[in-house]
Structures are given as C-alpha cells and as structure tokens.
Residue, then its C-alpha position, 0 to 999 in steps of 0.5 A: x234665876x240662876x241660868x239666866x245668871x250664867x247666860x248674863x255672864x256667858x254673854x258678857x263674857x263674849x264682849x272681847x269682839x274687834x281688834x281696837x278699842x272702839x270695836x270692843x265697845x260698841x260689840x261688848x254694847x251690843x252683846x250686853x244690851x241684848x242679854x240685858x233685855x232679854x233678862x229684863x223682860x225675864x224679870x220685874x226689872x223690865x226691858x228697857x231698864x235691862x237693856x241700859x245695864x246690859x249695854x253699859x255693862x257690855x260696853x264697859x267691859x268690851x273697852x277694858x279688854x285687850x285683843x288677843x291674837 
C-alpha cells in the first residue's frame, strides 16, 4: 500500500503542467484522474470512485499552483 501511496503523491505531484490557470486544471485532472483509477482498481475503493478523487484532487491541485519559468 505504501508504494502506491507515493506513486499517488509522485503523480500528484506532476500536476503543475501548462503555463495558465486552466492548463494546470484540466492536466493536474487528468494526471489525478489516472492514478486515482489506477489505485482505485488496486483497492476496495473501486475505479470509478478513484478516478473522481483523483481527478478532483488533481485538478485542485494543478489550479493552486503557479508556473514556474
């Protein structure tokens, strides 16, 4: 369980993609979405359920961030 704790937090991690607000967003969604199917299907949580946290997650995450250049 724990390796895939730190692959959630690697990939969350990489949600700072895209120079605007909005670019952030929908790739910090998409990177979040992914891993959270993917540790969905790896546990009871189940993939669909995952995939929502992930990418709510992800999203959030990738919006609060500031490009770095």
């Amino acid at each position: 369980m724990t390796k895939y704790l730190v692959l959630a937090a690697i990939l969350l991690g990489t949600t700072a993609c895209g120079e605007t607000w909005g670019q952030r967003a929908v790739t910090g969604g998409g990177i979040g979405a992914g891993s959270g199917a993917l540790i969905g299907a790896l546990t009871p949580i189940g993939i669909l359920p995952g995939a929502l946290i992930g990418g709510a997650a992800g999203a959030g995450i990738g919006a609060a961030t500031a490009p770095r250049y």
